[in-house]
Kinemage of the C-alpha trace (Angstrom):
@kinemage 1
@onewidth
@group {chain A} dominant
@subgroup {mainchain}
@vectorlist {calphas} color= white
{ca unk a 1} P 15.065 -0.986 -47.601
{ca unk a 2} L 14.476 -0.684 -51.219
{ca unk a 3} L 11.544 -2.757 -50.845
{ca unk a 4} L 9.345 -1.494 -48.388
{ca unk a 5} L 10.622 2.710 -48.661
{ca unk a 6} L 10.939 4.420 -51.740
{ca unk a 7} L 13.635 7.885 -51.458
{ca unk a 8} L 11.399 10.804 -52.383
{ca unk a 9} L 13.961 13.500 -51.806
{ca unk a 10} L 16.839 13.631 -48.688
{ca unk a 11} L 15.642 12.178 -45.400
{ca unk a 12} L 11.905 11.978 -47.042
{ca unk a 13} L 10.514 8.348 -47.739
{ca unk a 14} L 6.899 6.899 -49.027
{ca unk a 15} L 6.811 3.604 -47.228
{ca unk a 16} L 4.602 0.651 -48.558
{ca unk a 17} L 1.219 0.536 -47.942
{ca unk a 18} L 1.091 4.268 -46.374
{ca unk a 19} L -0.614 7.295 -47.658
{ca unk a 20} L 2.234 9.654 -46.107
{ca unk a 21} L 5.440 10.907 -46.238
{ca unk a 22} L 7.853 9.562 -44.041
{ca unk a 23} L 10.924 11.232 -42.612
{ca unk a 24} L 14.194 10.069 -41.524
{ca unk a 25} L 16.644 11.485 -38.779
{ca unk a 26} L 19.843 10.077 -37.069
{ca unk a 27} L 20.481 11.404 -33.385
{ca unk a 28} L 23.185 10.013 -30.800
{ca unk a 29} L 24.090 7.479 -33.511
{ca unk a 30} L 20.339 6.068 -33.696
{ca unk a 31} L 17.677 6.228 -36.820
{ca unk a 32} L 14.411 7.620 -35.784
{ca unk a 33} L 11.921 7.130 -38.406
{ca unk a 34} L 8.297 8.830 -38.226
{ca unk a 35} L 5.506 9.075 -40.192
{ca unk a 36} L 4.730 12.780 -41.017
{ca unk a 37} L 0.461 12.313 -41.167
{ca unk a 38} L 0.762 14.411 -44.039
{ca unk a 39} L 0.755 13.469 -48.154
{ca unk a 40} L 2.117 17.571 -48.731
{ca unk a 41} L 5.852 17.212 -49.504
{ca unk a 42} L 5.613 21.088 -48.187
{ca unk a 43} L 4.497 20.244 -44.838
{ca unk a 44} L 6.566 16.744 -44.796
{ca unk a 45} L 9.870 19.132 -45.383
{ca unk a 46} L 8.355 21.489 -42.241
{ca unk a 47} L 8.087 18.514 -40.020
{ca unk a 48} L 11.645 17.210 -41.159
{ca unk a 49} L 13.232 20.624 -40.086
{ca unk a 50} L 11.496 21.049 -36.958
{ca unk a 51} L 13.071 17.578 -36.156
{ca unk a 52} L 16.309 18.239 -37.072
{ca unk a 53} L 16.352 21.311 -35.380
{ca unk a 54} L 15.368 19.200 -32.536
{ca unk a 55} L 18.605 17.063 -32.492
{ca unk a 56} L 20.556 19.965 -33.100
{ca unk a 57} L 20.120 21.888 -30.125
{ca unk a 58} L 20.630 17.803 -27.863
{ca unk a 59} L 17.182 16.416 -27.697
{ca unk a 60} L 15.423 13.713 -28.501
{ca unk a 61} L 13.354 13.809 -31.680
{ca unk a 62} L 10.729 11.167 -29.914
{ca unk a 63} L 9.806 14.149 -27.452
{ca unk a 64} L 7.395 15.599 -29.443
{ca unk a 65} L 5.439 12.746 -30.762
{ca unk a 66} L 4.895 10.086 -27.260
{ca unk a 67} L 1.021 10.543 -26.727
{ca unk a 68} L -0.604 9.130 -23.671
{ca unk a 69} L -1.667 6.083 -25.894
{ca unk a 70} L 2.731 5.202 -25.762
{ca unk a 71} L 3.089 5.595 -22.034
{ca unk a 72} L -0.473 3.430 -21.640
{ca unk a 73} L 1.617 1.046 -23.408
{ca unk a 74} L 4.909 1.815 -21.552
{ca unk a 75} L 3.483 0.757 -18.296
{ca unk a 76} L 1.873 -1.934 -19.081
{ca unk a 77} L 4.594 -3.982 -20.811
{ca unk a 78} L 6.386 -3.158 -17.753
{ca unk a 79} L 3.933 -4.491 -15.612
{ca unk a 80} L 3.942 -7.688 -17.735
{ca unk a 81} L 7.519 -8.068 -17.941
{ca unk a 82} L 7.962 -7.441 -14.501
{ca unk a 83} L 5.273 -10.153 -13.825
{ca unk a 84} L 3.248 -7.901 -11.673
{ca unk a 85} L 0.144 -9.291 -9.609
{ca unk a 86} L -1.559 -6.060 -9.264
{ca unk a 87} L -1.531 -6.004 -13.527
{ca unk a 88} L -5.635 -6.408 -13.222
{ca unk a 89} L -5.990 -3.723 -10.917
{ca unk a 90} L -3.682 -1.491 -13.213
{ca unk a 91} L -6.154 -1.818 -16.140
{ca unk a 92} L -8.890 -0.844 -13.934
{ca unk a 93} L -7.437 2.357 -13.093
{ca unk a 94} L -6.127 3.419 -16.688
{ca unk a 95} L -9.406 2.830 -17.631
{ca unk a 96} L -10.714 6.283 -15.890
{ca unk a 97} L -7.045 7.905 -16.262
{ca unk a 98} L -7.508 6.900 -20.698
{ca unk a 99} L -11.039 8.816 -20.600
{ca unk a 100} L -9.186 12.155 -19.491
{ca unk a 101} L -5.647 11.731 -20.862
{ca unk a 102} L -6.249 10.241 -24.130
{ca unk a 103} L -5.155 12.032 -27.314
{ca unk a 104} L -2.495 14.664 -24.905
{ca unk a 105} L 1.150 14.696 -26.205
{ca unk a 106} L 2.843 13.537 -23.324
{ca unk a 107} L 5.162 16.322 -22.846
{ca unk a 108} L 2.080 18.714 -22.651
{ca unk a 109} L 0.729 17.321 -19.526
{ca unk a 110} L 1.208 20.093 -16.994
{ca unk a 111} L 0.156 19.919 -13.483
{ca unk a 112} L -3.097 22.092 -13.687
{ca unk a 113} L -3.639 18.751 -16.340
{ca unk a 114} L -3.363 16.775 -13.186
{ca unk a 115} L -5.192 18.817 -10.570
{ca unk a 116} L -7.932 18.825 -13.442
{ca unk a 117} L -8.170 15.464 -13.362
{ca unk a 118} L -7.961 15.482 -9.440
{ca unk a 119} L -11.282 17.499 -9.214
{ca unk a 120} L -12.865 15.378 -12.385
{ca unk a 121} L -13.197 12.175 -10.043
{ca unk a 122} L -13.923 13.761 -7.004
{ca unk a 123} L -17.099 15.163 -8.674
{ca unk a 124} L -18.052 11.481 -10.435
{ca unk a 125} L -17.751 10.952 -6.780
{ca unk a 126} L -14.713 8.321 -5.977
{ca unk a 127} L -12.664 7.563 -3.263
{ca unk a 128} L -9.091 9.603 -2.443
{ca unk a 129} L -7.896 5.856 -2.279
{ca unk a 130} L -9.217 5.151 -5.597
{ca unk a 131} L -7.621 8.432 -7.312
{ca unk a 132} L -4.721 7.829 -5.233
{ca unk a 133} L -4.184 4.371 -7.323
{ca unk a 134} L -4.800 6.293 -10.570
{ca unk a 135} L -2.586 8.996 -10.042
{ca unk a 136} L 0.234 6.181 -9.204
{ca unk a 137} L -0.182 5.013 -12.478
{ca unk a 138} L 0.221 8.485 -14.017
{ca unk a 139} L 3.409 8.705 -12.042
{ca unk a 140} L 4.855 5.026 -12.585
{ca unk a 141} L 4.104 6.083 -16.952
{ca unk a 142} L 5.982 9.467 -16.448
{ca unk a 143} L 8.970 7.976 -14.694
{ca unk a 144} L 9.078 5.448 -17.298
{ca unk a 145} L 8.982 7.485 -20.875
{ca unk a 146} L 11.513 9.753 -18.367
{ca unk a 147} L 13.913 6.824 -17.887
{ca unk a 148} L 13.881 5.900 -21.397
{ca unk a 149} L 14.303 9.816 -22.584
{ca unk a 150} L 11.313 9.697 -24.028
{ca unk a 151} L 10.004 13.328 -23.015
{ca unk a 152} L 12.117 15.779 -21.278
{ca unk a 153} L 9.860 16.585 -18.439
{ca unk a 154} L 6.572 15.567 -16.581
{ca unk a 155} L 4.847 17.229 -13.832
{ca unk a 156} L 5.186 15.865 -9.950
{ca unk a 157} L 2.549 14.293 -8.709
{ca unk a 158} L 1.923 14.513 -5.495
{ca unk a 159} L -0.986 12.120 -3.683
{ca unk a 160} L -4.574 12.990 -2.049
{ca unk a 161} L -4.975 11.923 1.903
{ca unk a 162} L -6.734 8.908 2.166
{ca unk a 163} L -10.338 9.963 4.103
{ca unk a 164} L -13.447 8.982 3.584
{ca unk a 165} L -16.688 10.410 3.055
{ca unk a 166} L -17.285 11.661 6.368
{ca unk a 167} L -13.547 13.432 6.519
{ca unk a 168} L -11.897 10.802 8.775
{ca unk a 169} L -8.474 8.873 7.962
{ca unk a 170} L -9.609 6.123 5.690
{ca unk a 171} L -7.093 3.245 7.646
{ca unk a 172} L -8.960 -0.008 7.853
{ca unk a 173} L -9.139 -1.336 11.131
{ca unk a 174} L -11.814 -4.175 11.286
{ca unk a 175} L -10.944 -7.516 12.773
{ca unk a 176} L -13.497 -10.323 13.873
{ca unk a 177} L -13.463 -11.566 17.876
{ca unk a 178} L -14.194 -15.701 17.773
{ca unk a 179} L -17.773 -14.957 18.834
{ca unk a 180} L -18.170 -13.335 15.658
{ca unk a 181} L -16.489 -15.452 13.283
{ca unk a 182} L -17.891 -18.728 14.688
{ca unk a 183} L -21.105 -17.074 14.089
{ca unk a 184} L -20.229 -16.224 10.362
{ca unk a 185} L -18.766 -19.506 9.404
{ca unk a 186} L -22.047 -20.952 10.870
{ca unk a 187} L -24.115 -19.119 8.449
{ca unk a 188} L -21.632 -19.300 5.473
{ca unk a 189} L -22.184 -22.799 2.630
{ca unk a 190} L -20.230 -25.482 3.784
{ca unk a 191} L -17.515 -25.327 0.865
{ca unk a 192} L -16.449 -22.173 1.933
{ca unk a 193} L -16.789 -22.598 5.645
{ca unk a 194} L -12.885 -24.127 5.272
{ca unk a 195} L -11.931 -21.042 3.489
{ca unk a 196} L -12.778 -19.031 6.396
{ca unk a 197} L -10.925 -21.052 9.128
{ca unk a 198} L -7.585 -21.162 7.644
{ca unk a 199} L -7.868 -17.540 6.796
{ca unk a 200} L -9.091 -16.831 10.538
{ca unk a 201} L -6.045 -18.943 11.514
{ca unk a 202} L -3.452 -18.218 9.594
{ca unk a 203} L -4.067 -14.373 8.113
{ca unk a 204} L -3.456 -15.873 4.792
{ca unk a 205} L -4.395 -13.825 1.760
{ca unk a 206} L -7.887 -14.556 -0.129
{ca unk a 207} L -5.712 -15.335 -3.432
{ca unk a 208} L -3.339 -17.325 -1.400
{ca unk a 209} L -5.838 -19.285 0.145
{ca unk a 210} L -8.404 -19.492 -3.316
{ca unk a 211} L -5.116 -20.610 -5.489
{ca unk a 212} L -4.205 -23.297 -3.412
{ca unk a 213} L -3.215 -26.514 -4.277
{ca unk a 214} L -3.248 -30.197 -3.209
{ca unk a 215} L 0.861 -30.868 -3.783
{ca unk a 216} L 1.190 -28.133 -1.384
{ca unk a 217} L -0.524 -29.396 1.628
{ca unk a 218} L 0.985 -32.314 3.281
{ca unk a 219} L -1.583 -33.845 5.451
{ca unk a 220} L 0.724 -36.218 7.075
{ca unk a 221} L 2.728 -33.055 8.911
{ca unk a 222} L -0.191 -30.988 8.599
{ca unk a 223} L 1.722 -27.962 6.966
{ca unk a 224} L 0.626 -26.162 4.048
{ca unk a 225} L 3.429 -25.077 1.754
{ca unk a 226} L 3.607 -21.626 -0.425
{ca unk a 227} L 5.588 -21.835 -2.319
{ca unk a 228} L 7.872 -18.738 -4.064
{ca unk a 229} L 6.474 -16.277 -6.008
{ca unk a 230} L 2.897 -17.365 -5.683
{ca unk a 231} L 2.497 -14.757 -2.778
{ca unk a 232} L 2.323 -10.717 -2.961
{ca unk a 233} L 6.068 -10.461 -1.651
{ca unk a 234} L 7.395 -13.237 -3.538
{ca unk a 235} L 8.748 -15.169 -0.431
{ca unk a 236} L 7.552 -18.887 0.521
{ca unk a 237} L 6.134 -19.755 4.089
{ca unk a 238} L 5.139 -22.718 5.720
{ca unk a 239} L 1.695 -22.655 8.040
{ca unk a 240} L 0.906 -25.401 10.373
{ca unk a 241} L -2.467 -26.283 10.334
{ca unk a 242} L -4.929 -27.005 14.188
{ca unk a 243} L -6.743 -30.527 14.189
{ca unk a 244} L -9.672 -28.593 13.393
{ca unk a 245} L -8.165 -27.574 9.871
{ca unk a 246} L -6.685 -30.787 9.479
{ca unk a 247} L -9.993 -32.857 9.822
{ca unk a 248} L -11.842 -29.948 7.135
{ca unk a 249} L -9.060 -30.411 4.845
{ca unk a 250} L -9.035 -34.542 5.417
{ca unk a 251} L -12.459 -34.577 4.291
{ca unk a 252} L -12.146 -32.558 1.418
{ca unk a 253} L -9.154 -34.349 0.049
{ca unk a 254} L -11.683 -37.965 0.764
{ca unk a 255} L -14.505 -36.407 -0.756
{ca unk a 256} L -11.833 -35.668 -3.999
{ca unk a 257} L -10.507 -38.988 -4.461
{ca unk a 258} L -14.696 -40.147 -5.297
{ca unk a 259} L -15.083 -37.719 -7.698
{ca unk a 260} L -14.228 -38.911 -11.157
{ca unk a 261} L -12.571 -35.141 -12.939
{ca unk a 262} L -10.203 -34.490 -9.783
{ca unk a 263} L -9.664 -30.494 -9.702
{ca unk a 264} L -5.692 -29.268 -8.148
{ca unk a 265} L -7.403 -26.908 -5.768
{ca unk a 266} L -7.468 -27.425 -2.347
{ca unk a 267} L -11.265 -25.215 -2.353
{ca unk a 268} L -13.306 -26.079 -5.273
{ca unk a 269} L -16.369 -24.341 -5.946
{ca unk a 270} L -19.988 -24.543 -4.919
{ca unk a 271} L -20.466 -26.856 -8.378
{ca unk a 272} L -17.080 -28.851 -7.731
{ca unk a 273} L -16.155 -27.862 -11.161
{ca unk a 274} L -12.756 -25.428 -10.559
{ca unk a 275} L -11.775 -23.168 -7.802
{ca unk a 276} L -13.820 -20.792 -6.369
{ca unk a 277} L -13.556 -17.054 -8.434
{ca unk a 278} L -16.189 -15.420 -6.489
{ca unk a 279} L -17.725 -15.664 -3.007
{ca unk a 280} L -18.597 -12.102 -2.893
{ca unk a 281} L -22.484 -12.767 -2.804
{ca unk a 282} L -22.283 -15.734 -0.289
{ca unk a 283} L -20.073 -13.179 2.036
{ca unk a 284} L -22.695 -10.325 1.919
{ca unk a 285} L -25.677 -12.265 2.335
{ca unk a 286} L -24.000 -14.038 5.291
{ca unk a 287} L -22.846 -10.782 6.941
{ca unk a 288} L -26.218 -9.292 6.446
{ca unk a 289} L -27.564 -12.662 8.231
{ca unk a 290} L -25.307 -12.532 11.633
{ca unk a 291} L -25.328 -8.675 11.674
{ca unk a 292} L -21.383 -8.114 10.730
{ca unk a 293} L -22.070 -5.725 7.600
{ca unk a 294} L -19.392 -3.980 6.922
{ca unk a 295} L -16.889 -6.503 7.297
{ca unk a 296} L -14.219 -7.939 4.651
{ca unk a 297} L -12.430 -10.765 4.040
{ca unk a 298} L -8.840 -9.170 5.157
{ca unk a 299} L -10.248 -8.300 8.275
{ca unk a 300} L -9.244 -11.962 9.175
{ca unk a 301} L -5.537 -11.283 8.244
{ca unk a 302} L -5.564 -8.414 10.800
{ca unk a 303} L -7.437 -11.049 13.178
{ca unk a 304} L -4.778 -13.244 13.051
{ca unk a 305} L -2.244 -10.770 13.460
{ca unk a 306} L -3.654 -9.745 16.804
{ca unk a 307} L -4.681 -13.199 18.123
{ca unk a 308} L -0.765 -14.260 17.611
{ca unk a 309} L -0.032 -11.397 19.628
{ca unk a 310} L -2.058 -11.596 22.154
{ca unk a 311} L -1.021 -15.330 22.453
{ca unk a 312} L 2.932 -14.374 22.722
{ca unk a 313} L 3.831 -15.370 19.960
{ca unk a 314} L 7.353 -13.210 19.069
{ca unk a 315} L 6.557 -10.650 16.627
{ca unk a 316} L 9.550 -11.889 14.293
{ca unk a 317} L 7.575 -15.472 14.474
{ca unk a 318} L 4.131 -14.225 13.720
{ca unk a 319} L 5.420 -11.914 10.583
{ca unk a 320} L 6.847 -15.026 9.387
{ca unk a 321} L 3.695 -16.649 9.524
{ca unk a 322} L 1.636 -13.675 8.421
{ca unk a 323} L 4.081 -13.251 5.255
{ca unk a 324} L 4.637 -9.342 6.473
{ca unk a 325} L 8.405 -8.019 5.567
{ca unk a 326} L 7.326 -4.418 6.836
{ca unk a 327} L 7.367 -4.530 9.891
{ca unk a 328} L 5.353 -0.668 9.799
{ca unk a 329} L 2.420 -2.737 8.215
{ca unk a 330} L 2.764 -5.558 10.611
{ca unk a 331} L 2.312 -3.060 13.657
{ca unk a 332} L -0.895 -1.735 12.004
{ca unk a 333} L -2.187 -4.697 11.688
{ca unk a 334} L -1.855 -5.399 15.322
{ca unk a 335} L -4.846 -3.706 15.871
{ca unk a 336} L -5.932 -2.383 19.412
{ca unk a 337} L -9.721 -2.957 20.356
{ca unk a 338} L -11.683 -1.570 23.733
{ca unk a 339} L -11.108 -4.430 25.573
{ca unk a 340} L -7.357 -4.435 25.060
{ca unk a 341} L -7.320 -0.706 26.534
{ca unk a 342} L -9.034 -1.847 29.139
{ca unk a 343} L -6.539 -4.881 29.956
{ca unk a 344} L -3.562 -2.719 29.817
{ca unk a 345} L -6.028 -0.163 32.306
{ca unk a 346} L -6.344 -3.277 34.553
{ca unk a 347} L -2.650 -4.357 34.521
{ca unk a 348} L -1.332 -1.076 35.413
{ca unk a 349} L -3.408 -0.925 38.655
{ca unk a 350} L -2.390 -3.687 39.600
{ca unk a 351} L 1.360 -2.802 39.214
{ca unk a 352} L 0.541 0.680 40.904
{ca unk a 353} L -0.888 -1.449 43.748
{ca unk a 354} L 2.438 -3.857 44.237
{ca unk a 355} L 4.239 -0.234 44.010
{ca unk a 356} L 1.889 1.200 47.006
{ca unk a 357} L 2.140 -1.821 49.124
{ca unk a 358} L 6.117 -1.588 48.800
{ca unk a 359} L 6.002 1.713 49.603
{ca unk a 360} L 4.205 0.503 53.258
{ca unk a 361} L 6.326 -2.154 53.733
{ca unk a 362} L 9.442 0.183 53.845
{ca unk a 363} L 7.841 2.054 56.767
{ca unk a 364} L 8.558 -1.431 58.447
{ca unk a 365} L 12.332 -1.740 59.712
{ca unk a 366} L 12.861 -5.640 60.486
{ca unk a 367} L 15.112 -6.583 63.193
{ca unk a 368} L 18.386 -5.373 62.952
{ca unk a 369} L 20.133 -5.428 59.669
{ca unk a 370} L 23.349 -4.154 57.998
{ca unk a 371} L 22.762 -1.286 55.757
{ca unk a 372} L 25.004 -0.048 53.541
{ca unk a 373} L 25.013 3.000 50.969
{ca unk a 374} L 27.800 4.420 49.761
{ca unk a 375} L 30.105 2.296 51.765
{ca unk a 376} L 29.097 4.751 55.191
{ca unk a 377} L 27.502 2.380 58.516
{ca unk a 378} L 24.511 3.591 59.932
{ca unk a 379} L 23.278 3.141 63.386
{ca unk a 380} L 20.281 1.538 63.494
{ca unk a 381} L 18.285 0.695 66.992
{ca unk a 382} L 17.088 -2.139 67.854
{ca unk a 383} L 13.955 -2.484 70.242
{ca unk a 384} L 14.173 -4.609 73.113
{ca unk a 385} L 11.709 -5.770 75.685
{ca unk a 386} L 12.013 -3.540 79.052
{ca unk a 387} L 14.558 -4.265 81.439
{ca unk a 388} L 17.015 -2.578 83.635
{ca unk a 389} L 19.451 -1.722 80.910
{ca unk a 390} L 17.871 0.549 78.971
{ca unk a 391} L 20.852 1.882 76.395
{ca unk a 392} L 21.056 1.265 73.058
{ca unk a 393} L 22.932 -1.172 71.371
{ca unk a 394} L 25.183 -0.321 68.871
{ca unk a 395} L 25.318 -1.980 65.384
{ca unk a 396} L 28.857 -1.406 63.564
């Protein structure tokens, strides 16, 4: 210790290389050391009091010095160690959340801090969805410096309803019919026209499908393997690929084996350098060109949802395949179009119809029968042709 901190007084340090005093407090059997940001021994002793005070009365002597800068950090080495696949997206949003936040003890944050920064983005103009994310991040870095008793409190956040601009529940609904993916895959380059047809097949995700690899396909079987942890829930899954996959991937794996630097994706790019990173601007142009604007690339994950459906395939089957373990997400996905309400319109006339003519037929008594309800005989007649004796005979 001797070497790097030099004793100025009790509890009050000048560490190596730093301008300021430094102070020095045990609580629940820890040392907490902190730099005071001060080179006035009178204000260094303030700051030491105030601390000990602090432990005195049972709290932390960290509350009062976690900025937003620590929990920034908090949540992101939990996002690393956690291995998190959403760590990109994470970034993104503490990017807006650091340009409001940034400087504020944490323990200051109140909730008028939060409804402040609630009305800041909705003015710069972005989605509830969007703010939605951000304010999960805010969250997910309270809970944390909470956990580790870091601050004593942080305000409840509570999240916006996802609409969009015109006011209406912002739930995504789109799915292609065949018509209108045929057409796209038409007008799409051929190295991506694969892409498209196991995704329209087998509701695999864009990274799933973009990340793939040759060890995991096995031509021979036709399967395609992933493999765990390389999908957003972690599981593995096996999808059987259609001749029509089969031959696409077949040529691509023949078309590999001439090239002289081999890539390990299944989908190489335009250049046959790597995998493909981006195919936003082929997908726009392409909508544009068949008249599907609008559209994204999950809307063939809902697709295949509803085609598996729709084909009979049991729902426990086709969330295997899909890779859904919500079973609440699964049933949104199975998305009901126009024509579907208008099968289900169809089929139920026609059951009405079976339940009129039944009705009719009942009218009908066949020729004599024995009837029984509630273990009593009825007498039922029975018509004969005219004759001479004209009484009625008697069923028992």
């Amino acid at each position: 210790m001797a070497k790097y901190w030099k004793q100025i007084e009790k509890n009050i340090y000048r560490r190596k290389g730093s301008p300021y005093f430094w102070i020095q407090i045990f609580a629940n059997g820890k040392r907490h050391r902190e730099s005071t940001k001060t080179n006035k021994i009178t204000e260094a002793r303030r700051i030491l009091k105030q601390r000990e005070g602090l432990v005195a009365s049972g709290k932390n002597p960290a509350y009062s010095q976690l900025k937003f800068e620590g929990m920034e950090d908090l949540i992101t080495k939990d996002y690393k160690i956690n291995k998190r696949k959403s760590l990109d997206r994470l970034k993104n949003s503490l990017g807006h959340v650091k340009k409001y936040f940034d400087g504020m003890k944490a323990d200051k944050i109140s909730p008028a801090d939060i409804d402040n920064y609630v009305d800041k983005r909705l003015e710069e103009g972005a989605m509830n969805g969007t703010i939605n994310r951000e304010l999960c991040a805010i969250r997910r870095m309270g809970n944390l410096a909470l956990e580790k008793e870091l601050i004593q409190r942080f305000p409840k956040i509570k999240l916006l309803k996802e609409v969009d601009k015109e006011g209406k529940p912002n739930t995504r609904t789109g799915f292609f019919e065949h018509a209108e993916f045929l057409d796209l895959r038409n007008a799409l380059p051929d190295y991506l026209k694969p892409v498209v047809t196991l995704a329209y097949e087998s509701g695999m995700r864009r990274n799933e499908i973009l990340s793939l690899q040759w060890h995991q396909v096995d031509l021979k079987n036709s399967t395609i393997t992933l493999e765990l942890g390389m999908t957003k829930n972690d599981e593995g899954r096996v999808i059987y690929m259609s001749p029509e996959l089969k031959e696409m991937l077949t040529n691509l794996w023949e078309e590999r084996a001439q090239q002289e630097n081999k890539i390990p994706y299944v989908f190489p790019n335009r250049e046959g350098t790597g995998r493909i990173v981006n195919m936003r601007k082929s997908w726009y142009r392409c909508l544009e060109k068949v008249g599907l604007e609008g559209k994204l690339f999950h809307d063939f994950r809902r697709t295949a949802v509803r085609n598996m459906v729709r084909a009979g395939v049991p729902e426990s089957v086709a969330m295997r395949v899909s890779g859904h373990k919500d079973r609440s997400v699964f049933e949104r996905y199975n998305i009901v179009n126009e024509k579907d309400l208008k099968d289900a319109s169809k089929q139920l006339r026609k059951y009405l119809d079976r339940q009129h003519d039944d009705q009719e037929e009942d009218f009908f008594i066949p020729a004599a029968r024995r009837t029984h309800s509630n273990n009593r005989k009825f007498l039922i007649p029975v018509i004969k042709p005219p004759s001479d004796n004209k009484q009625e005979e008697e069923i028992p």
